[in-house]
TIDRENBA-941339 format. One record per residue: x, y, z of N, C-alpha, C in turn. Coordinates in pm, whole numbers. Example, Ala and Ser with C-alpha at 12.3 -4.5 7.8 and 13.67 -1.06 7.14 Angstrom:
+--------+---------+--------+---------+----------+--------+--------+---------+--------+
: n_east : n_north :   n_up : ca_east : ca_north :  ca_up : c_east : c_north :   c_up :
+--------+---------+--------+---------+----------+--------+--------+---------+--------+
:   1319 :    -569 :    780 :    1230 :     -450 :    780 :   1320 :    -330 :    780 :
:   1285 :    -225 :    708 :    1367 :     -106 :    714 :   1290 :       3 :    787 :
+--------+---------+--------+---------+----------+--------+--------+---------+--------+
This chain:
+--------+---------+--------+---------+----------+--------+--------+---------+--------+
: n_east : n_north :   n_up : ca_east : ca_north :  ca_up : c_east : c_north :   c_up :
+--------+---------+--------+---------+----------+--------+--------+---------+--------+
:   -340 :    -288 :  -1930 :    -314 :     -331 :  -1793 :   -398 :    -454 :  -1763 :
:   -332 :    -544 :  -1729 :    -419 :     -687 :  -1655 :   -494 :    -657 :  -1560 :
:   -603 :    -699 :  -1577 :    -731 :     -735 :  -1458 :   -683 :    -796 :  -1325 :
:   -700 :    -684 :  -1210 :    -650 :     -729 :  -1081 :   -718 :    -846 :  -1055 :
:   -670 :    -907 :   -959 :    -705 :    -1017 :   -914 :   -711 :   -1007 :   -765 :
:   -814 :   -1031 :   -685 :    -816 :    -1018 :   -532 :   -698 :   -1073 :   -491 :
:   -624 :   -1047 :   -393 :    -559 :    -1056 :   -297 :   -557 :   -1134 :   -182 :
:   -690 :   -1130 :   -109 :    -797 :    -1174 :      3 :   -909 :   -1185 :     -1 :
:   -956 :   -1295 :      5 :   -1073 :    -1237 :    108 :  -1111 :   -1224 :    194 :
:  -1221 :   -1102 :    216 :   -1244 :    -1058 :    374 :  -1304 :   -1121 :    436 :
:  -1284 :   -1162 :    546 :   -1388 :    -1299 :    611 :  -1517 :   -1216 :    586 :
:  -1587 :   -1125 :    606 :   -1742 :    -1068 :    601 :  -1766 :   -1033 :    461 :
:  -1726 :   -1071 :    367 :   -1766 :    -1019 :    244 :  -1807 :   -1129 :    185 :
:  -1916 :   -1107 :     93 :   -2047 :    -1187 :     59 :  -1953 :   -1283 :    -40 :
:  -1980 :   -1410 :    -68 :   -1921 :    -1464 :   -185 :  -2000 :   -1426 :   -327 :
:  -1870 :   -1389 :   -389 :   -1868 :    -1339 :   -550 :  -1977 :   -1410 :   -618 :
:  -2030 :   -1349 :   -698 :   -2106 :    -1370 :   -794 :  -2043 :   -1416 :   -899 :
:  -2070 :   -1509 :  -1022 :   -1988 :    -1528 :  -1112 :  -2011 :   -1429 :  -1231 :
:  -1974 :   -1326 :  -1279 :   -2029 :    -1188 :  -1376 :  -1920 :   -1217 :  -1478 :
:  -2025 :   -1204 :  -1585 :   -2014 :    -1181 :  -1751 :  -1909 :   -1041 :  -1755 :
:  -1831 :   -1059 :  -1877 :   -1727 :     -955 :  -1882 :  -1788 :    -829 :  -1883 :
:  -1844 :    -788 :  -1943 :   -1938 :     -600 :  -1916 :  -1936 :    -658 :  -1739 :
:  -2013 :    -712 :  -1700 :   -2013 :     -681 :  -1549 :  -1886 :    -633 :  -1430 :
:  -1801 :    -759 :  -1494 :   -1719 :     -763 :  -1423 :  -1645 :    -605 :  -1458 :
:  -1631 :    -546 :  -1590 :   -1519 :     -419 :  -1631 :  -1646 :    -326 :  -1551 :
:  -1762 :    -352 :  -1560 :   -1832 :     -242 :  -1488 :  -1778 :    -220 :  -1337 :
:  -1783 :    -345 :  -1292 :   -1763 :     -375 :  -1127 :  -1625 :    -283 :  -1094 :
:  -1507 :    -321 :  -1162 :   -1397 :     -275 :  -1162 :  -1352 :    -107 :  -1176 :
:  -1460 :     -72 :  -1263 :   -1433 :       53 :  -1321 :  -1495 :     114 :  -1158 :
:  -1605 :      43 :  -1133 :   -1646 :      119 :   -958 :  -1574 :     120 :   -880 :
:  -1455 :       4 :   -859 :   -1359 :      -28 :   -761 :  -1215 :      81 :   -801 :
:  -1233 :     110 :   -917 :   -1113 :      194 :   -929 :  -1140 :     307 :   -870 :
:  -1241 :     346 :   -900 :   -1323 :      496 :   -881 :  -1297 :     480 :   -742 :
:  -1365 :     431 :   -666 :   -1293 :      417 :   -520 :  -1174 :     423 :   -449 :
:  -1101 :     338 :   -518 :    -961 :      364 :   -507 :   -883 :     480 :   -480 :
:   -947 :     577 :   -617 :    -865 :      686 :   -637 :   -923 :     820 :   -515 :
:  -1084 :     790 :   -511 :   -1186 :      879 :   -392 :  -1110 :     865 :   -265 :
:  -1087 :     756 :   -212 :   -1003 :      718 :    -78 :   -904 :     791 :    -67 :
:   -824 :     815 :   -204 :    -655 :      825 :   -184 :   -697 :    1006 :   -189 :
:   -767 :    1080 :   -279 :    -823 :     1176 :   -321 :   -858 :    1241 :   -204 :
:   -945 :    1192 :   -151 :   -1087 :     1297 :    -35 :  -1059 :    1197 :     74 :
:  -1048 :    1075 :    114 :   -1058 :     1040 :    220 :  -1183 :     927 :    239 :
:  -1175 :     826 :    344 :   -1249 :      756 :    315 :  -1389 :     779 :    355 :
:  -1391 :     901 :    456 :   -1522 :      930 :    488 :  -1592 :    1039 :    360 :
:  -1544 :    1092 :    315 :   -1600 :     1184 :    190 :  -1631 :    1111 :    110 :
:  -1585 :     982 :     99 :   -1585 :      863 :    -44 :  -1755 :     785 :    -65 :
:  -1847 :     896 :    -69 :   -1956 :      865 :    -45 :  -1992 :     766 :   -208 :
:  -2107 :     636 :   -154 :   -2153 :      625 :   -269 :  -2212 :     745 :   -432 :
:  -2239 :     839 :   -392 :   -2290 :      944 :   -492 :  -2137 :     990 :   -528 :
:  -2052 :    1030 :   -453 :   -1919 :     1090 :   -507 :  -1872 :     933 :   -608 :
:  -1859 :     840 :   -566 :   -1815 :      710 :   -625 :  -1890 :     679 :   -756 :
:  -1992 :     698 :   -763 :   -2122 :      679 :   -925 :  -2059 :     802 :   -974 :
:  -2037 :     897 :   -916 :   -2011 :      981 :  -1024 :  -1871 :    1010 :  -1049 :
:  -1751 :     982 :  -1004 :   -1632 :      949 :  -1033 :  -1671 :     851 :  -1144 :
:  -1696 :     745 :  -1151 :   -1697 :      635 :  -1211 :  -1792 :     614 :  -1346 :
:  -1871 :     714 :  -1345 :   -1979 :      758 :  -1455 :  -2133 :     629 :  -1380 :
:  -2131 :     595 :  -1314 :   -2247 :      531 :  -1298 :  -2403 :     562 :  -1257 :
:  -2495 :     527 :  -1273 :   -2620 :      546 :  -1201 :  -2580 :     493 :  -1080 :
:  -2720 :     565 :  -1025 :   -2701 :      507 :   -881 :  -2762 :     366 :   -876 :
:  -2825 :     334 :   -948 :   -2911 :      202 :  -1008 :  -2756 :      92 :  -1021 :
:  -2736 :     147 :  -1108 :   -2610 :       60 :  -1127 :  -2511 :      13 :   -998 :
:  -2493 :     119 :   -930 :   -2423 :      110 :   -805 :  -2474 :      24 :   -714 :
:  -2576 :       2 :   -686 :   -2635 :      -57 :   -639 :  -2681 :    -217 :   -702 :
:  -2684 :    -208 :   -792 :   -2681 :     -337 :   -872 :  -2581 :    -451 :   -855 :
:  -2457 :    -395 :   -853 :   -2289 :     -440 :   -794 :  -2250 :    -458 :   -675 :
:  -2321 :    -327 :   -556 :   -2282 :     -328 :   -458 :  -2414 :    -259 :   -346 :
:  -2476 :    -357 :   -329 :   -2607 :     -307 :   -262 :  -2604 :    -247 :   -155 :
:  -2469 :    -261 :    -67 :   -2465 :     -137 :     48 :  -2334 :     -93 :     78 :
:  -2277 :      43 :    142 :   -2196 :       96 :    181 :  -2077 :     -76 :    220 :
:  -2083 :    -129 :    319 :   -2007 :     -255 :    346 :  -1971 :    -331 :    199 :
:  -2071 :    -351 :    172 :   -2022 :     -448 :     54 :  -1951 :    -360 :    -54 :
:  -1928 :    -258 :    -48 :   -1819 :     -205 :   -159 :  -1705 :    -157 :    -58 :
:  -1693 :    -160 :     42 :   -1602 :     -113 :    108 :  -1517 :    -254 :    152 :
:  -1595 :    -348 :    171 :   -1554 :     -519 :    142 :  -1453 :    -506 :     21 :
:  -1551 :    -531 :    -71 :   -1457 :     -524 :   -229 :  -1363 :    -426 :   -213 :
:  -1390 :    -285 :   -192 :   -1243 :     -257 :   -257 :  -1102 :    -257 :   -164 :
:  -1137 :    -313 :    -38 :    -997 :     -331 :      6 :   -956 :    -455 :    -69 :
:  -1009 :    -532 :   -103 :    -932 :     -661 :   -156 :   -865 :    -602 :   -308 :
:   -940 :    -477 :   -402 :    -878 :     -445 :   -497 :   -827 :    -339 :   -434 :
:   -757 :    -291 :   -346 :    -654 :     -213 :   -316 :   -544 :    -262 :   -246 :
:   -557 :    -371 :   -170 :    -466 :     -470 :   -185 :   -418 :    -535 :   -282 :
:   -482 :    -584 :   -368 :    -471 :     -668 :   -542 :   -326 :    -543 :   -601 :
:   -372 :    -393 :   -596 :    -301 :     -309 :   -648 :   -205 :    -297 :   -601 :
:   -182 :    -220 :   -486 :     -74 :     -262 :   -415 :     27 :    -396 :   -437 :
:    -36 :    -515 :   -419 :      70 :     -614 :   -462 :    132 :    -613 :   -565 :
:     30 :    -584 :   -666 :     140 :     -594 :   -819 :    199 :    -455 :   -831 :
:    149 :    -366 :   -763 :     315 :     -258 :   -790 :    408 :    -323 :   -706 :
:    411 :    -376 :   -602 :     494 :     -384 :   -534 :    589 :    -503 :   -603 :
:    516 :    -593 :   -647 :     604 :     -702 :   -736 :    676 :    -625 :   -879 :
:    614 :    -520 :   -882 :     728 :     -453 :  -1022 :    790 :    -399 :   -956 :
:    799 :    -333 :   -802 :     925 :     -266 :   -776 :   1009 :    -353 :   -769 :
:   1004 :    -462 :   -699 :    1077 :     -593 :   -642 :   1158 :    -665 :   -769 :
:   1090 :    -617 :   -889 :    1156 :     -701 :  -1038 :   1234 :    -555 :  -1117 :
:   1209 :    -426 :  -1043 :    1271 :     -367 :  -1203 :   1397 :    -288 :  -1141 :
:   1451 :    -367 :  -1032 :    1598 :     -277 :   -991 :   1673 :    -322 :  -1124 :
:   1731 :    -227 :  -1169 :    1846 :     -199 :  -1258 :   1999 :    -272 :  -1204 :
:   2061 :    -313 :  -1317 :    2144 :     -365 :  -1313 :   2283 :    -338 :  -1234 :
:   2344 :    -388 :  -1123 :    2455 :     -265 :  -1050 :   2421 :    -183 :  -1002 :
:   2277 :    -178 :   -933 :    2221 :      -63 :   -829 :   2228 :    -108 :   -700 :
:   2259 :     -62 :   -642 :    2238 :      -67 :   -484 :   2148 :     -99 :   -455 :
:   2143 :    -233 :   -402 :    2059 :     -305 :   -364 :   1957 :    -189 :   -260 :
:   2022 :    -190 :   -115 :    1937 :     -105 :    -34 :   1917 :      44 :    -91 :
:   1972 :     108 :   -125 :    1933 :      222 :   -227 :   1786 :     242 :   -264 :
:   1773 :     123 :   -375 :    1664 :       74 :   -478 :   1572 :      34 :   -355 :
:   1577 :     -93 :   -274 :    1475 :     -138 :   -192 :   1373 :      38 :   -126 :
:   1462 :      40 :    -54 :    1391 :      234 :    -11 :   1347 :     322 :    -66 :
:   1393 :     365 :   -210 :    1402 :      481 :   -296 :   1207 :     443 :   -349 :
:   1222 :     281 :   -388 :    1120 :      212 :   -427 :   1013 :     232 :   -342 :
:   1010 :     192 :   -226 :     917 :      127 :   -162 :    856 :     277 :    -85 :
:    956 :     444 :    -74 :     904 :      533 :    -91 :    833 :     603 :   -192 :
:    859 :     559 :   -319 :     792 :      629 :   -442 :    625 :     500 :   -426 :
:    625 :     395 :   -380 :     503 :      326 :   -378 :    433 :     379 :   -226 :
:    452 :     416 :   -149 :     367 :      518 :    -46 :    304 :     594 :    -59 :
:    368 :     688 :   -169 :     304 :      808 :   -258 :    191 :     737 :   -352 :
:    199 :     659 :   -366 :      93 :      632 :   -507 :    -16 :     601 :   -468 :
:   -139 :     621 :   -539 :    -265 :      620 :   -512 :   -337 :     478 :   -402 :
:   -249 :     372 :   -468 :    -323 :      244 :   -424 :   -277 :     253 :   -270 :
:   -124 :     306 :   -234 :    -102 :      326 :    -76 :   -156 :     385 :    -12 :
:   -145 :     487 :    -92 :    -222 :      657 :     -1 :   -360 :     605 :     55 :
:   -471 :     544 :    -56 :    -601 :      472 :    -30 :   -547 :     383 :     92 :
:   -497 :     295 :     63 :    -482 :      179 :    203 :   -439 :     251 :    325 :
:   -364 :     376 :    308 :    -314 :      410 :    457 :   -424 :     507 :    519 :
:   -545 :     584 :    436 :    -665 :      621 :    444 :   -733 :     510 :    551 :
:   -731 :     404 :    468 :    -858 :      314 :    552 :   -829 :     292 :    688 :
:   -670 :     218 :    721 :    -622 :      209 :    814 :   -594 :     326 :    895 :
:   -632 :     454 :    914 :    -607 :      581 :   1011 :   -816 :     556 :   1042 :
:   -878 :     550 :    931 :   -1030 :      510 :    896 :  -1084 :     429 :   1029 :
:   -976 :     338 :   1018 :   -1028 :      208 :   1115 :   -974 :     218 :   1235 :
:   -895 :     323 :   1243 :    -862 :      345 :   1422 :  -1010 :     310 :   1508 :
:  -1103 :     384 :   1462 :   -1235 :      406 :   1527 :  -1325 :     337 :   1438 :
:  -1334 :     216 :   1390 :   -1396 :      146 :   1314 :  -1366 :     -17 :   1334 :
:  -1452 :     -43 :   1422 :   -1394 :     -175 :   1444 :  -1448 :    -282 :   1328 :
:  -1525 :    -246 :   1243 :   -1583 :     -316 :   1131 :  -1518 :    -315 :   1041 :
:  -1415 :    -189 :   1033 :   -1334 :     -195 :    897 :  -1185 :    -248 :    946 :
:  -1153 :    -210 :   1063 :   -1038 :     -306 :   1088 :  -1047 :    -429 :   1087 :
:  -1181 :    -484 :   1095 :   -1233 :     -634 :   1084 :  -1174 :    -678 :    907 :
:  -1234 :    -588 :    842 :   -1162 :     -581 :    687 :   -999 :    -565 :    646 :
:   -942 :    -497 :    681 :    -826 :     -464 :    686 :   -749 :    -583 :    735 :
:   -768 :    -634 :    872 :    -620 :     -701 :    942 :   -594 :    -834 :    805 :
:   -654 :    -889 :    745 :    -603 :    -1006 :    666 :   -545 :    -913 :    545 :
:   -560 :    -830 :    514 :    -509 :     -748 :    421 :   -340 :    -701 :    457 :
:   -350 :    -654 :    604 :    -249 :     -612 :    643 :   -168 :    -717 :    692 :
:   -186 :    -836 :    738 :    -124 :     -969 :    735 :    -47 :   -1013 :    650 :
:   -167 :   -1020 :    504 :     -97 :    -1112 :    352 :      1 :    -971 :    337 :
:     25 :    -872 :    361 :      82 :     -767 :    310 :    223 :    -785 :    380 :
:    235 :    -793 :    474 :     339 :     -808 :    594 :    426 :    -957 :    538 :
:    342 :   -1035 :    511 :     411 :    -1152 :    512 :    462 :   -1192 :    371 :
:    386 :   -1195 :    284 :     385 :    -1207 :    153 :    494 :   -1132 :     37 :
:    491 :    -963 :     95 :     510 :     -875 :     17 :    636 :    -806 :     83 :
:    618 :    -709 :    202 :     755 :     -646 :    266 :    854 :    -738 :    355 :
:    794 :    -824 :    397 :     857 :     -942 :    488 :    933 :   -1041 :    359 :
:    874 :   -1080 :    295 :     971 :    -1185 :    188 :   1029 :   -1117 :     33 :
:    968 :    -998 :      3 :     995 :     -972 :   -126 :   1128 :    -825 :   -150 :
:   1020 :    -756 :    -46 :    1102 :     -593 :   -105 :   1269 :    -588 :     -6 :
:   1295 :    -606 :    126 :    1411 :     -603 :    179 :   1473 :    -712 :    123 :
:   1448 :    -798 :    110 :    1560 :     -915 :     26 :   1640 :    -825 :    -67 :
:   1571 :    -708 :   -105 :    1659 :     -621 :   -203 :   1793 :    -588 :   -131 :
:   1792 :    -553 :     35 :    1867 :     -487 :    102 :   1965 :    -615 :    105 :
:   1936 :    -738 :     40 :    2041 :     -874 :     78 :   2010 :    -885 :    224 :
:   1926 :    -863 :    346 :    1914 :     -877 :    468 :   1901 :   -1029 :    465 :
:   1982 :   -1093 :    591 :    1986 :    -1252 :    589 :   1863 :   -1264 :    693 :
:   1840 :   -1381 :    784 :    1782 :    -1436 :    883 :   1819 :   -1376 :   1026 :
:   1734 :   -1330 :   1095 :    1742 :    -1318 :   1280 :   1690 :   -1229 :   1313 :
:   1701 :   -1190 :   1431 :    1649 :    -1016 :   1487 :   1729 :    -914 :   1400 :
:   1872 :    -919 :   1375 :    1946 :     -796 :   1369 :   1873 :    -784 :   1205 :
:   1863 :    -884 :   1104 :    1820 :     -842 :    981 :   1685 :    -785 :    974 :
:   1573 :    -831 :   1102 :    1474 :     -811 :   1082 :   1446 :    -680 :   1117 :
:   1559 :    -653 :   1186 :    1498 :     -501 :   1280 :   1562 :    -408 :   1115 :
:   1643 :    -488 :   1083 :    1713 :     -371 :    926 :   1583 :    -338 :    878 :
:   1482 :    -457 :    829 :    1397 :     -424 :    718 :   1275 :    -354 :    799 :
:   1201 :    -392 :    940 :    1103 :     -338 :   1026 :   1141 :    -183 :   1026 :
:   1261 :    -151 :   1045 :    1318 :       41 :   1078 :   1317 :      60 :    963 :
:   1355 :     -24 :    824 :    1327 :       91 :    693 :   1177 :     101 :    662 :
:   1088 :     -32 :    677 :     968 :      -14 :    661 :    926 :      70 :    736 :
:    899 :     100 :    897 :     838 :      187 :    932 :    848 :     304 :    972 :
:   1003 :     331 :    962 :    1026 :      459 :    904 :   1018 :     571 :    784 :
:   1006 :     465 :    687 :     943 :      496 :    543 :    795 :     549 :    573 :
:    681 :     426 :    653 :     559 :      447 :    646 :    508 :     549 :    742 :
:    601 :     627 :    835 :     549 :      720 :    920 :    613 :     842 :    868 :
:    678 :     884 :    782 :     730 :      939 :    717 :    660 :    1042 :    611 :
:    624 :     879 :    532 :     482 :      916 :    399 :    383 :     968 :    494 :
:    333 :     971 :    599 :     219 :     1022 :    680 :    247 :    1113 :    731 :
:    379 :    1173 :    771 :     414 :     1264 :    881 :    349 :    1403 :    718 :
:    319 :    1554 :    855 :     320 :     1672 :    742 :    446 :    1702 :    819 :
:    549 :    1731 :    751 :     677 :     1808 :    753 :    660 :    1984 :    707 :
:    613 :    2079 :    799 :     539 :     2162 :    807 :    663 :    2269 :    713 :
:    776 :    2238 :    697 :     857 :     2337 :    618 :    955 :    2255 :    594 :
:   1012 :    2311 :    454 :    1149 :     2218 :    401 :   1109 :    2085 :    382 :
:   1026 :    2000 :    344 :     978 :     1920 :    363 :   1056 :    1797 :    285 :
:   1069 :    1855 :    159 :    1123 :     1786 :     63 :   1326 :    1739 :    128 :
:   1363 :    1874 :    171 :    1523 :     1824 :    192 :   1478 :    1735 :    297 :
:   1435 :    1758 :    413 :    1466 :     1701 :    529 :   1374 :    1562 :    497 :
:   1305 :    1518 :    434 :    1268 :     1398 :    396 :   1380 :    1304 :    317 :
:   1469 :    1384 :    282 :    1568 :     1332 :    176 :   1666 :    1303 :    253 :
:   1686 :    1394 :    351 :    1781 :     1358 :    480 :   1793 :    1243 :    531 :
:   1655 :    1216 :    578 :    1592 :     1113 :    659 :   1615 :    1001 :    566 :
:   1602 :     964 :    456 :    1564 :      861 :    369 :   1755 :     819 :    325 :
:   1811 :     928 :    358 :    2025 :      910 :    319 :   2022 :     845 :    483 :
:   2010 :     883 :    609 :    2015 :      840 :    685 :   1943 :     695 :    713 :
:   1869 :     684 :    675 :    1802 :      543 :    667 :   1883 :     429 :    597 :
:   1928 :     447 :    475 :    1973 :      393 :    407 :   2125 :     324 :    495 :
:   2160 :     454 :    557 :    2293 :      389 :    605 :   2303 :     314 :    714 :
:   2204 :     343 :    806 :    2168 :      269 :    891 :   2084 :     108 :    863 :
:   2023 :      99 :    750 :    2034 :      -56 :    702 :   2133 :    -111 :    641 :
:   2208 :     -18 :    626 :    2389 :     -113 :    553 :   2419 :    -119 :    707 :
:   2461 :     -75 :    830 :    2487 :     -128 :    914 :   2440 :    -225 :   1012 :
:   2322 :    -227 :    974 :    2233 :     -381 :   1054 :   2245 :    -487 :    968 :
:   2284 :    -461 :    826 :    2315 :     -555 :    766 :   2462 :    -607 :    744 :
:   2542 :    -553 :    831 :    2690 :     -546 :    858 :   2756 :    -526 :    692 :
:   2674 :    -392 :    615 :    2768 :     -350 :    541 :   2823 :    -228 :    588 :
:   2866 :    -175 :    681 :    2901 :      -62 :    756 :   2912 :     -20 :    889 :
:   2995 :      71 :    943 :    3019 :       90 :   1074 :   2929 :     182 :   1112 :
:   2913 :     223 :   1255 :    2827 :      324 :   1317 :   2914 :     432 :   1275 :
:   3018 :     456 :   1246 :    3053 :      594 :   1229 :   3009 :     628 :   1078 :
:   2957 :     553 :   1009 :    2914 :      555 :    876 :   2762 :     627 :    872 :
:   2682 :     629 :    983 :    2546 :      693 :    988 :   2548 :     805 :    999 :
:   2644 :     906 :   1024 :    2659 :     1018 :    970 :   2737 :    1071 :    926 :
:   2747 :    1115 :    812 :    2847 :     1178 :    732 :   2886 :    1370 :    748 :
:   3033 :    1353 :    712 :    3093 :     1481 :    776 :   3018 :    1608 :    675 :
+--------+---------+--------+---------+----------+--------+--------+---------+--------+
């Protein structure tokens, strides 16, 4: 797997050091460990001691890389953003040939909600309701993300053209998808998510004028 590459940077995060390769796979191997603690336990459980020891490190070491709580919480949104982008650029490249465009865009961009690097990012952001320091971290994250990635890359799958009516297509699959992945669906969880996600679908073929309103529900 290729070496992520930041995404952003956070306006409050210290400028990089230039580190020798052991450093840098050390640095990384901490940022993964994080990654997975966030998506895992949550970002308040994601204590430095749980993180050294996910990651096999001293606490010496931890500290060597990342001398306080901020400055690794700096870093790893930019490598959980970094992650995030490049799955999201393989969903965006590996629709199959003669698939339904909007199908694939949704089916996709729900199986990447589930995955560790989302689950972590949607952690921080519930995190930062009451954190005005980490939403300070977050909003350029959630910006380049908006603009870069679901705004120009993944609904283009749906063929959505230019205006309100296309935009509201791709805004209702995105954030119906993303409140979705968050909602607990306390029983049946699995059909009626599947429901929701056939109903979605048809309702962006009709903002995208591939379909009529009588097409959003089927007999």
């Amino acid at each position: 797997m290729a070496p992520l590459k930041p995404f952003f940077t956070s306006p409050t995060a210290p400028r990089p050091r230039r580190l020798g390769r052991k450093s840098a796979q050390t640095r990384g191997k901490i940022l993964e460990a994080t990654l997975e603690l966030f998506a895992e336990v949550g970002y308040a459980a994601a204590s430095h001691v749980a993180i050294a020891e996910r990651s096999g490190m001293t606490r010496g070491a931890m500290l060597y890389h990342f001398p306080t709580h901020e400055d690794l919480v700096a870093a790893a949104v930019d490598h959980i953003q970094a992650a995030r982008a490049r799955l999201f650029e393989e969903a965006v490249s590996s629709a199959p040939h003669g698939a339904d465009r909007t199908d694939h865009a949704i089916d996709s961009y729900w199986r990447l909600l589930r995955s560790p690097a989302f689950v972590a990012f949607a952690e921080l952001e519930s995190a930062a309701r009451t954190d005005p320091n980490l939403q300070a971290l977050l909003v350029p994250a959630q910006q380049a993300f908006d603009r870069a990635q679901v705004g120009a890359h993944l609904f283009d799958l749906v063929q959505a053209g230019a205006g309100p009516r296309f935009q509201a297509s791709r805004d209702l699959a995105r954030f119906a998808l993303e409140g979705l992945a968050r909602a607990h669906l306390a029983y049946d969880a699995e059909a009626r998510s599947e429901r929701l996600r056939a109903i979605l679908k048809r309702a962006a073929r009709m903002l995208n004028r591939k379909g009529g309103g009588q097409d959003l529900w089927e007999d």
